[in-house]
Biopython code that builds the backbone (N, CA, C, O; Angstrom):
import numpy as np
from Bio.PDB.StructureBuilder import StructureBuilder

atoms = [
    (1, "UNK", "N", (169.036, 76.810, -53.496)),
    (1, "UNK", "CA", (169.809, 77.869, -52.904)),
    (1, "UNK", "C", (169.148, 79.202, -53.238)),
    (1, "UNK", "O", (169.131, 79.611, -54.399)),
    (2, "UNK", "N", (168.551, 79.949, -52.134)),
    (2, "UNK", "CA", (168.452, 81.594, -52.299)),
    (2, "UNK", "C", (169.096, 82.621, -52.519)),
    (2, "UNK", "O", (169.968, 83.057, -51.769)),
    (3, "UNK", "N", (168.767, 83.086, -53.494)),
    (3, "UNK", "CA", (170.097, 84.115, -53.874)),
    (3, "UNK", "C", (169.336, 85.775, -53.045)),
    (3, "UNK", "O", (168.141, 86.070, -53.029)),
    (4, "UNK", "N", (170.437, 86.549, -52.479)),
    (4, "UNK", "CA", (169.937, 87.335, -51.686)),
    (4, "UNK", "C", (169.912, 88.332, -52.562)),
    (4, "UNK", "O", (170.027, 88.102, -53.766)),
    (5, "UNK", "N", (169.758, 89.561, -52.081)),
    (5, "UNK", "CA", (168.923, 90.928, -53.128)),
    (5, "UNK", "C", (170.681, 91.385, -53.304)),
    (5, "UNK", "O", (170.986, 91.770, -54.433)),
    (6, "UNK", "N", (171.876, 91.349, -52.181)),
    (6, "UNK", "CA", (173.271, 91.959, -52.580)),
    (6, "UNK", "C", (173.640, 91.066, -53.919)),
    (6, "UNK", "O", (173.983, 91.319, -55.074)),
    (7, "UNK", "N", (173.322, 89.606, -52.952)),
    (7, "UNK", "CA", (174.108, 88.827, -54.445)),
    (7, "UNK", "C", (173.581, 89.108, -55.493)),
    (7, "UNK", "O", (174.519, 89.861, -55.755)),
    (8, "UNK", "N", (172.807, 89.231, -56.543)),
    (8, "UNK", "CA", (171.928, 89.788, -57.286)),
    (8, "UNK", "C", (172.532, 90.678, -57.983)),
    (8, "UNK", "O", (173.102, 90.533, -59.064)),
    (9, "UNK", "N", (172.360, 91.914, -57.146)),
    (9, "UNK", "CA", (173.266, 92.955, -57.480)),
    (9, "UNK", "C", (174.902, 92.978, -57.766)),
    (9, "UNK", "O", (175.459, 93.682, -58.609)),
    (10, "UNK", "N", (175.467, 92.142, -56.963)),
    (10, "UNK", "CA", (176.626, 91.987, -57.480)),
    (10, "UNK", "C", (176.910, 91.409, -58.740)),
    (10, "UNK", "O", (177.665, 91.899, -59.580)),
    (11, "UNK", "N", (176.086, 90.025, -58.873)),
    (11, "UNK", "CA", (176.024, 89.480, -60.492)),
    (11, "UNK", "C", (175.551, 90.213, -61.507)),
    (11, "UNK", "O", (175.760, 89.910, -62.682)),
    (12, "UNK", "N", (174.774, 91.385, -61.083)),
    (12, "UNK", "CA", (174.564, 92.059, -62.113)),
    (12, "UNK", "C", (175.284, 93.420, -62.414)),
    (12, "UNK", "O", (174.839, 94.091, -63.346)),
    (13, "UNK", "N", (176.263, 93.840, -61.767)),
    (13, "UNK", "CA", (177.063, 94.598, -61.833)),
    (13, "UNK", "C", (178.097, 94.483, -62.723)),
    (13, "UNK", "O", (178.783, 93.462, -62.667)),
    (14, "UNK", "N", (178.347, 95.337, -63.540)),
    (14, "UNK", "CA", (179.122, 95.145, -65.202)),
    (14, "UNK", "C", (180.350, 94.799, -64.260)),
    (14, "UNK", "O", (180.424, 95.268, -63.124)),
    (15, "UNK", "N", (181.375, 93.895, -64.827)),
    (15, "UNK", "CA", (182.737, 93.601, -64.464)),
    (15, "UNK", "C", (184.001, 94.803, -64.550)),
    (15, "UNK", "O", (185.145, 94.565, -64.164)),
    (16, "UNK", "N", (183.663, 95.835, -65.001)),
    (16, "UNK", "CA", (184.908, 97.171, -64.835)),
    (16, "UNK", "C", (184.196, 97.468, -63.995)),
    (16, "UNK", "O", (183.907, 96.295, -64.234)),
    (17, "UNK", "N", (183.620, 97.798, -63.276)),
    (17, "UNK", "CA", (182.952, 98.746, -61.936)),
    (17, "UNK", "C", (183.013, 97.725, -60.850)),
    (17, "UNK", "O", (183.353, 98.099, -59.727)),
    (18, "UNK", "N", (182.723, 96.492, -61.064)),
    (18, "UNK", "CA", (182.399, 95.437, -60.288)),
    (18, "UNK", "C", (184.026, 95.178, -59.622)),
    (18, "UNK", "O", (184.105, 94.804, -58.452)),
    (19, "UNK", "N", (185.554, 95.446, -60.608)),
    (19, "UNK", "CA", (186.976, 95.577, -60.569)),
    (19, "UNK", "C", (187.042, 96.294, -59.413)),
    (19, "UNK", "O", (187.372, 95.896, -58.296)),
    (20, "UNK", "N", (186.630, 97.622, -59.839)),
    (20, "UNK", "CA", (187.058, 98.740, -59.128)),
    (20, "UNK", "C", (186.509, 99.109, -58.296)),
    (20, "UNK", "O", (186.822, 100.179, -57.775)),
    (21, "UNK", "N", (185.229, 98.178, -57.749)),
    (21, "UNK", "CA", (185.021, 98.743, -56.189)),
    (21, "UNK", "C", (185.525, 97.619, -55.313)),
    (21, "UNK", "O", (185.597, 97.841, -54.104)),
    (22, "UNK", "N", (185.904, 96.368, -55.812)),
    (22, "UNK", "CA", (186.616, 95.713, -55.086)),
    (22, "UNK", "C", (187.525, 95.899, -54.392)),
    (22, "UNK", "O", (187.863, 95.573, -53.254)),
    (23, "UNK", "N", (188.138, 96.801, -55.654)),
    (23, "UNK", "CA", (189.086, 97.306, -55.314)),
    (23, "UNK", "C", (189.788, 98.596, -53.964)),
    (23, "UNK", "O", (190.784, 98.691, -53.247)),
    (24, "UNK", "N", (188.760, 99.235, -54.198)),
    (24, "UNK", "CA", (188.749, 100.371, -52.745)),
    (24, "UNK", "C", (189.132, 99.795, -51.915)),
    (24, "UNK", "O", (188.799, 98.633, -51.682)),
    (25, "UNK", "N", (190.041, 100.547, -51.165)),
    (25, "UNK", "CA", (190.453, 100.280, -49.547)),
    (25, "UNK", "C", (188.925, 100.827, -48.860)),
    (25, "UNK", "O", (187.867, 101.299, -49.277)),
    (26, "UNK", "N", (189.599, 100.403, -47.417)),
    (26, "UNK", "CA", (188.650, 101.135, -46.129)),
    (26, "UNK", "C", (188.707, 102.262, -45.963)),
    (26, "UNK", "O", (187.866, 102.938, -45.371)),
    (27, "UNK", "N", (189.587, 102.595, -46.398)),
    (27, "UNK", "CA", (189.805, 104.421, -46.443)),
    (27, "UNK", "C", (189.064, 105.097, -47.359)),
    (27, "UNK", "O", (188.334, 106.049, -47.085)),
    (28, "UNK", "N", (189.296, 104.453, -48.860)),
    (28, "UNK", "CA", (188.520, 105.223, -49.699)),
    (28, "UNK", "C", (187.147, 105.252, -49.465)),
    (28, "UNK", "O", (186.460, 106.271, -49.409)),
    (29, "UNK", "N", (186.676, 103.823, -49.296)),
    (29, "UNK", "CA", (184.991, 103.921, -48.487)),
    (29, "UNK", "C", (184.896, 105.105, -47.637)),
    (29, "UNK", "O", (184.097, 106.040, -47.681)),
    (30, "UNK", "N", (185.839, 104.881, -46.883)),
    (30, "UNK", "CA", (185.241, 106.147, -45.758)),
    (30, "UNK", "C", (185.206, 107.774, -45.772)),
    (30, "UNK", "O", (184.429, 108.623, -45.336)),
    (31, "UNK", "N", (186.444, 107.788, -46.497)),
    (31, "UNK", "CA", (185.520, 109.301, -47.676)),
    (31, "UNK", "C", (184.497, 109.009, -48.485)),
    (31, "UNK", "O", (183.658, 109.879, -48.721)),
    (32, "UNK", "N", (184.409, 107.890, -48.976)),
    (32, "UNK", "CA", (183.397, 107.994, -49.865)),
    (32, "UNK", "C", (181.779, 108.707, -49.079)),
    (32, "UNK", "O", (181.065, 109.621, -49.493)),
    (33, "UNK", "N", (181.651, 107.889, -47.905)),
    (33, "UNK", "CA", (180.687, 108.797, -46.880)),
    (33, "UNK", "C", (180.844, 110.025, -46.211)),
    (33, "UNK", "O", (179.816, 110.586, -45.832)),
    (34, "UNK", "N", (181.881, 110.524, -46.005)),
    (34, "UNK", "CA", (182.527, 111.259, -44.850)),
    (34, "UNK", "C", (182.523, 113.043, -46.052)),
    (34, "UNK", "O", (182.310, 114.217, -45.749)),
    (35, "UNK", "N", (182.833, 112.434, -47.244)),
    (35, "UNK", "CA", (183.332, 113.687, -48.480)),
    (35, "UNK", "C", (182.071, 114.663, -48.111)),
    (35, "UNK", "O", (182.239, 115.807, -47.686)),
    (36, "UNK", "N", (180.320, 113.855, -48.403)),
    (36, "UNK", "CA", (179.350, 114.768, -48.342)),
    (36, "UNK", "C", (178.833, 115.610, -47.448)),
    (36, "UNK", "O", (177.903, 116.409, -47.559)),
    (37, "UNK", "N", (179.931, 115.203, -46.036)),
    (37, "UNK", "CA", (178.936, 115.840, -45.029)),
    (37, "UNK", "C", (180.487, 117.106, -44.686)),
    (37, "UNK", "O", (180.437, 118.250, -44.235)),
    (38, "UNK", "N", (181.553, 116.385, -45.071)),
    (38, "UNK", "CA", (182.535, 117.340, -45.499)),
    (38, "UNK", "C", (182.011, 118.859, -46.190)),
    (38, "UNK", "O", (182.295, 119.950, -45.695)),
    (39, "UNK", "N", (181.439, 118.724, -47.059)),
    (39, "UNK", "CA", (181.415, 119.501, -48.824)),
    (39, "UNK", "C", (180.424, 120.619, -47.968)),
    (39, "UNK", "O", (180.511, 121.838, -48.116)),
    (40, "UNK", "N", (179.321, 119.830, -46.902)),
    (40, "UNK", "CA", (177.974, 120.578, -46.487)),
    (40, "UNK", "C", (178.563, 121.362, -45.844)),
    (40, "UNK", "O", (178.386, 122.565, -46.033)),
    (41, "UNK", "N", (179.470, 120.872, -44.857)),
    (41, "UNK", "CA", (179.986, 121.781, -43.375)),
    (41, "UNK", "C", (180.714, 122.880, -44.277)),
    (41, "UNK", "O", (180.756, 124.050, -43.897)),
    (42, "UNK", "N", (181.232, 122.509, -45.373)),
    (42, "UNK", "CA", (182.053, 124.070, -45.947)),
    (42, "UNK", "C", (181.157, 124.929, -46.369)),
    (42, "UNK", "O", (181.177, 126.115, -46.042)),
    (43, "UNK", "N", (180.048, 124.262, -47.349)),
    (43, "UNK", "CA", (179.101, 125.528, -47.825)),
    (43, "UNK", "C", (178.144, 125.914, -47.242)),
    (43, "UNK", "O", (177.220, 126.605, -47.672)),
    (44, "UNK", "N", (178.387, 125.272, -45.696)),
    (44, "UNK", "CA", (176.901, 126.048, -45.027)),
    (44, "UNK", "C", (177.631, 126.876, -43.606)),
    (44, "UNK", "O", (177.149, 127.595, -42.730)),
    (45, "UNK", "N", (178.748, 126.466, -43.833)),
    (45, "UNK", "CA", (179.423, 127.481, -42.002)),
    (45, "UNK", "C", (180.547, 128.060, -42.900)),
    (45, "UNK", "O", (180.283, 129.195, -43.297)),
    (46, "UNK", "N", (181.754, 127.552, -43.323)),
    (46, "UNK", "CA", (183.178, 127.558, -43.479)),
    (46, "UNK", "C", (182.805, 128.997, -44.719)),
    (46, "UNK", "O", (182.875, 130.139, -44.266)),
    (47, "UNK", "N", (182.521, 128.845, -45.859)),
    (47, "UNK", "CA", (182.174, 129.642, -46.901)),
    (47, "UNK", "C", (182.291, 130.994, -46.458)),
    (47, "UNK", "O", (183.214, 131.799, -46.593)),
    (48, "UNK", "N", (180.676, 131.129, -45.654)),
    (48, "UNK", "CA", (180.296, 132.393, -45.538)),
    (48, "UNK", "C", (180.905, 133.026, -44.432)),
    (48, "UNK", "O", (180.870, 134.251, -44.314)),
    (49, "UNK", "N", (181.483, 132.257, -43.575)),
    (49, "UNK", "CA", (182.660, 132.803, -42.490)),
    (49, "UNK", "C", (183.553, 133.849, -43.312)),
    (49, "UNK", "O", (183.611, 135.070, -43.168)),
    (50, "UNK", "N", (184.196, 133.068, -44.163)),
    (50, "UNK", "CA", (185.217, 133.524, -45.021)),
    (50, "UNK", "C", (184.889, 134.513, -45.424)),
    (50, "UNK", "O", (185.279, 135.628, -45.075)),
    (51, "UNK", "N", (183.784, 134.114, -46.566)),
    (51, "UNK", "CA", (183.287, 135.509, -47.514)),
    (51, "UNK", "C", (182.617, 137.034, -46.321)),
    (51, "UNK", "O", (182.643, 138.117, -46.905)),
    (52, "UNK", "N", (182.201, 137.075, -45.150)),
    (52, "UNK", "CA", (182.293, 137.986, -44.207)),
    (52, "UNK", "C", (183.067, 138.683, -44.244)),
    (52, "UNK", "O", (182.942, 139.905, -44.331)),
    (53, "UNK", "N", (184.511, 137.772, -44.158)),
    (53, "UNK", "CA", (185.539, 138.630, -43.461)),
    (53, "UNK", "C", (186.253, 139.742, -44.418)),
    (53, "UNK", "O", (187.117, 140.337, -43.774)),
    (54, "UNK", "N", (186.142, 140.228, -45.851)),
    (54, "UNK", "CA", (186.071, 140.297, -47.181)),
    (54, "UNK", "C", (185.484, 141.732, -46.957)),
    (54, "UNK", "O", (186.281, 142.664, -47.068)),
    (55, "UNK", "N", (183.996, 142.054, -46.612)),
    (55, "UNK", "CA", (183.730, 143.262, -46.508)),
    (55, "UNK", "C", (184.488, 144.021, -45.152)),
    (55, "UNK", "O", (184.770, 145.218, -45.202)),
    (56, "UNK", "N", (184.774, 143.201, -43.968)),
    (56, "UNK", "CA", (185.401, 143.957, -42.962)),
    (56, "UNK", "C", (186.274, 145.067, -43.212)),
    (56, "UNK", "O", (186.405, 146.038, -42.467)),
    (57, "UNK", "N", (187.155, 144.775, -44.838)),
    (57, "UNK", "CA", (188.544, 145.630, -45.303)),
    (57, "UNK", "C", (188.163, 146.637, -46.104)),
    (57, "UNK", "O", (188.826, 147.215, -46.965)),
    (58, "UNK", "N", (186.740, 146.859, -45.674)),
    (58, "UNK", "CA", (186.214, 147.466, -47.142)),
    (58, "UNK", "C", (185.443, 148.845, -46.023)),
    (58, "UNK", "O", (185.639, 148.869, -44.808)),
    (59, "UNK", "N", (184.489, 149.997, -46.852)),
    (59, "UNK", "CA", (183.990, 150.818, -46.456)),
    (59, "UNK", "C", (182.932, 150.460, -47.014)),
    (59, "UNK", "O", (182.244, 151.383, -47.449)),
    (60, "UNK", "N", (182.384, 148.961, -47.220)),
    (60, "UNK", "CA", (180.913, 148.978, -47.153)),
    (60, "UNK", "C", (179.539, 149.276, -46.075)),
    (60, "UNK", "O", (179.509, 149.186, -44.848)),
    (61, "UNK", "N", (178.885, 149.505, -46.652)),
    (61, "UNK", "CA", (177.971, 150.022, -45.898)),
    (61, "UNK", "C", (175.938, 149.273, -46.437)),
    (61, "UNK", "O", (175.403, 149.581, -47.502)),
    (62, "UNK", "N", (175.388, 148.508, -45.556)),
    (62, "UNK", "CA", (174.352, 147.852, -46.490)),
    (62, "UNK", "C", (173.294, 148.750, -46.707)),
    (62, "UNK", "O", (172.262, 148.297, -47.201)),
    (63, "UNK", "N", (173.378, 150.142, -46.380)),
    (63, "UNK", "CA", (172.002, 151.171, -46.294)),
    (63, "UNK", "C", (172.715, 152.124, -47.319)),
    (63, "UNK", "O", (172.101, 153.168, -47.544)),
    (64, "UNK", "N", (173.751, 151.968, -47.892)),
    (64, "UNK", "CA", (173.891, 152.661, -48.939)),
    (64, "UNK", "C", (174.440, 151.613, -50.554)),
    (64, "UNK", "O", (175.486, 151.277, -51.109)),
    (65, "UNK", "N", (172.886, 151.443, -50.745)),
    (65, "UNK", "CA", (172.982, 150.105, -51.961)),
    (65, "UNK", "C", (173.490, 151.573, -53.350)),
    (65, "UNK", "O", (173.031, 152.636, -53.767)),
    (66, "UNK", "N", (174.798, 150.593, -53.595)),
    (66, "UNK", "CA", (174.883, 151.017, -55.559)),
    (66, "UNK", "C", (175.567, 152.288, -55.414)),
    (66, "UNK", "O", (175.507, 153.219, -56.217)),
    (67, "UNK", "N", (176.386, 152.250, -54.053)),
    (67, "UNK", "CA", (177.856, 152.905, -53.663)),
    (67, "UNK", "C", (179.147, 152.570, -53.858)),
    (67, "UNK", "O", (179.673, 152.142, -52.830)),
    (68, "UNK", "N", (179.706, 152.601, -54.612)),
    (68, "UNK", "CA", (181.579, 152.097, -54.985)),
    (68, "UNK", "C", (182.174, 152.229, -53.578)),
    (68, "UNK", "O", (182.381, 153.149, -52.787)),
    (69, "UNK", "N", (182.391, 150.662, -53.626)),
    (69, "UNK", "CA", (183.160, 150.050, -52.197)),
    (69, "UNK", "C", (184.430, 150.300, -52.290)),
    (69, "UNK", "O", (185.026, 150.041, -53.335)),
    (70, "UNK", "N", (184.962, 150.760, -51.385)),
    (70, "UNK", "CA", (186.893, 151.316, -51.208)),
    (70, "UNK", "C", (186.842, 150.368, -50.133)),
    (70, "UNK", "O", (185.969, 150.041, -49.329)),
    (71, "UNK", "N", (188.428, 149.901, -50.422)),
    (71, "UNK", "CA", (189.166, 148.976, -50.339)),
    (71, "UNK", "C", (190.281, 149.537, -48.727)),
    (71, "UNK", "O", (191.480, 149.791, -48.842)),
    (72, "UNK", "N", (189.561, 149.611, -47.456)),
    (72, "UNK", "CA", (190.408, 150.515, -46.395)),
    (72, "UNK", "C", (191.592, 149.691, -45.936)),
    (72, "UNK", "O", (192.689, 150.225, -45.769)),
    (73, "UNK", "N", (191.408, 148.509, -45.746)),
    (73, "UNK", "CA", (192.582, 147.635, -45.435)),
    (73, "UNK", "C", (192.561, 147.334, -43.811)),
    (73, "UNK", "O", (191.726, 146.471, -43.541)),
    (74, "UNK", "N", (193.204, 147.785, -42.786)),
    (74, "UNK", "CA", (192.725, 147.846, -41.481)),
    (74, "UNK", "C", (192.471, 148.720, -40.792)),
    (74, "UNK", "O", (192.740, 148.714, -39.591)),
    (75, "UNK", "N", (191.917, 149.633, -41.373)),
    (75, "UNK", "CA", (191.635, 151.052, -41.281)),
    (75, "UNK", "C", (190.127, 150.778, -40.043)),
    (75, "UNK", "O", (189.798, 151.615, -39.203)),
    (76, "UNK", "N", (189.720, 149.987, -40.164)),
    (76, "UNK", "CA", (188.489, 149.591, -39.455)),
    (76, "UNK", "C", (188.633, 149.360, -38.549)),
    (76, "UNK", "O", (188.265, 150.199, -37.727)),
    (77, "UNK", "N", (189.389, 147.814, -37.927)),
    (77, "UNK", "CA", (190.025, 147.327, -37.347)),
    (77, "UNK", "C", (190.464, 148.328, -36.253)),
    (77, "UNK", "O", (189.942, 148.528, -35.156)),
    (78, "UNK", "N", (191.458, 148.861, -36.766)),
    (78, "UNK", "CA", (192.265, 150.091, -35.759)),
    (78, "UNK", "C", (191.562, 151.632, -35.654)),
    (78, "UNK", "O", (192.129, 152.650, -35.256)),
    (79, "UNK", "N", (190.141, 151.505, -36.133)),
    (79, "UNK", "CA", (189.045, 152.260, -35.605)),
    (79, "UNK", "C", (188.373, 152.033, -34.531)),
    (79, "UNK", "O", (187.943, 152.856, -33.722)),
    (80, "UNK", "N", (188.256, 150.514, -34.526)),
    (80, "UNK", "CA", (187.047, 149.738, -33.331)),
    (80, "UNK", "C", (188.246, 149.628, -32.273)),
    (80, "UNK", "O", (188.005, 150.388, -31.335)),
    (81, "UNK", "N", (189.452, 148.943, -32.102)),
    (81, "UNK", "CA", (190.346, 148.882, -30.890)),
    (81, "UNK", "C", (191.065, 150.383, -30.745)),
    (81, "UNK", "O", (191.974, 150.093, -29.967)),
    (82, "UNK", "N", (191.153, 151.217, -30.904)),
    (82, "UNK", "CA", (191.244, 152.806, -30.905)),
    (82, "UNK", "C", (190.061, 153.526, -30.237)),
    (82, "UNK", "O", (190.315, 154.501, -29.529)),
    (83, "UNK", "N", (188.947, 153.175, -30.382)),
    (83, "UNK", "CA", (187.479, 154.088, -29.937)),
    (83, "UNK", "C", (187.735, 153.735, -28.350)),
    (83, "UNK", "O", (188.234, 152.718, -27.867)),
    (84, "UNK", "N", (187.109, 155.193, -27.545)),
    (84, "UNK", "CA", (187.119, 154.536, -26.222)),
    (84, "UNK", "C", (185.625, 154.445, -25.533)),
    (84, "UNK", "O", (185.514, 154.398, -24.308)),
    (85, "UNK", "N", (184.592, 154.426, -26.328)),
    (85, "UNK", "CA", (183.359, 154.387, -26.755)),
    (85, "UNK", "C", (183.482, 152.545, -26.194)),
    (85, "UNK", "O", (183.183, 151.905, -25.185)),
    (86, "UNK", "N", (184.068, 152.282, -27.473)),
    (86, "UNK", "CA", (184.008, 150.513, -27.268)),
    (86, "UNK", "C", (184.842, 149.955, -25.726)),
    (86, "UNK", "O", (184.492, 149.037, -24.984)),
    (87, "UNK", "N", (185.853, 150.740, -25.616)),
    (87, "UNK", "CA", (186.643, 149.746, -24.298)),
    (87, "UNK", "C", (185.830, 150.320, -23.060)),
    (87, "UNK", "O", (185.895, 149.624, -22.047)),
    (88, "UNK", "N", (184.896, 151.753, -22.966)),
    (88, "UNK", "CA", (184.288, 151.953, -21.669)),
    (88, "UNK", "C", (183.280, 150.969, -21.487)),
    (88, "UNK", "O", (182.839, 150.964, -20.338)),
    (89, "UNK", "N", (182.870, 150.289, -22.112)),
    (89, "UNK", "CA", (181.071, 149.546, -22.463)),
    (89, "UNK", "C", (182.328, 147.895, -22.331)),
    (89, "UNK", "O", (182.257, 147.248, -21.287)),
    (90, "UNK", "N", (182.767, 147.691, -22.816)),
    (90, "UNK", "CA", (183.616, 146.505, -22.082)),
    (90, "UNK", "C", (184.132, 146.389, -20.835)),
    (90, "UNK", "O", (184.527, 145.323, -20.361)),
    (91, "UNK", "N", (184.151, 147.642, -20.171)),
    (91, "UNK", "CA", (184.549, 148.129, -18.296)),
    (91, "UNK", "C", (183.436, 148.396, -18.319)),
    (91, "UNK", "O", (183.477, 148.591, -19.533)),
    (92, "UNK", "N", (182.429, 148.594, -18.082)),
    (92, "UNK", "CA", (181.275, 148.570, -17.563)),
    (92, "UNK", "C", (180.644, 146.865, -18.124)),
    (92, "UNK", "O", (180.413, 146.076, -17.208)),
    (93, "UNK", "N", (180.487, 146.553, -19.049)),
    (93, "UNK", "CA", (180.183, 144.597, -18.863)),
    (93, "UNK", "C", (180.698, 143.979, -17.715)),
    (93, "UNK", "O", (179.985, 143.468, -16.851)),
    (94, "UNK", "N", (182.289, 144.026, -17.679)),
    (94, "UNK", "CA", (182.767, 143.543, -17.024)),
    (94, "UNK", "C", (182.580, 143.376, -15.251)),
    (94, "UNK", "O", (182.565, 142.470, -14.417)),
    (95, "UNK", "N", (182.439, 145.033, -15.308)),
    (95, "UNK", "CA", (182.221, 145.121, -13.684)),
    (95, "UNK", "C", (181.193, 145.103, -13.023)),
    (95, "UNK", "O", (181.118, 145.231, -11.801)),
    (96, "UNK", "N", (179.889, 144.864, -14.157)),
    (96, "UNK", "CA", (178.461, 144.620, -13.646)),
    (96, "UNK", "C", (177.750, 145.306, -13.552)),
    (96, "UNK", "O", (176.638, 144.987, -13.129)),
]
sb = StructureBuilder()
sb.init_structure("model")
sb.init_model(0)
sb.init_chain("A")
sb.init_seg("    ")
for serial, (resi, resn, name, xyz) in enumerate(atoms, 1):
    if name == "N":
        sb.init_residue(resn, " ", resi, " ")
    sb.init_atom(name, np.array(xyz, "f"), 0.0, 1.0, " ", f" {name:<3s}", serial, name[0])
structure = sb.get_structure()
């Protein structure tokens, strides 16, 4: 009888670990794959989305390095939908 390279591994797998992956459902397997590509999509899109939105409330500025950042709140916000700078250049996109 040939013993295959899994069986092998399974006989040689200590008996508390050997318990407890028996043990896993189909579910837990499937995070078990699913967690890493989870973990990536947060620290490579989700993160820095977030951390963006952070200076928006602020009066930072990146051409003035080693300036004390104030804290405006939506002071910005209701600068950019207030300007009529920005809504003429959105009527002119629009109408071609």
């Amino acid at each position: 009888m040939s013993d295959t390279v899994a069986t092998r591994a399974a006989r040689a797998t200590p008996e508390p670990i050997a318990r407890r992956i028996r043990g896993l459902s189909d579910r837990a397997i499937a995070w078990i794959f699913v967690a890493p590509s989870i973990f990536l999509l947060l620290a490579v899109n989700i993160f820095p989305l977030i951390w963006t939105i952070r200076p928006s409330f602020t009066d930072y500025r990146v051409n003035r390095a080693g300036r004390e950042v104030d804290w405006v709140g939506l002071r910005n916000y209701e600068r950019i939908l207030t300007d009529d700078d920005v809504w003429a250049t959105e009527v002119r996109h629009f109408r071609g």
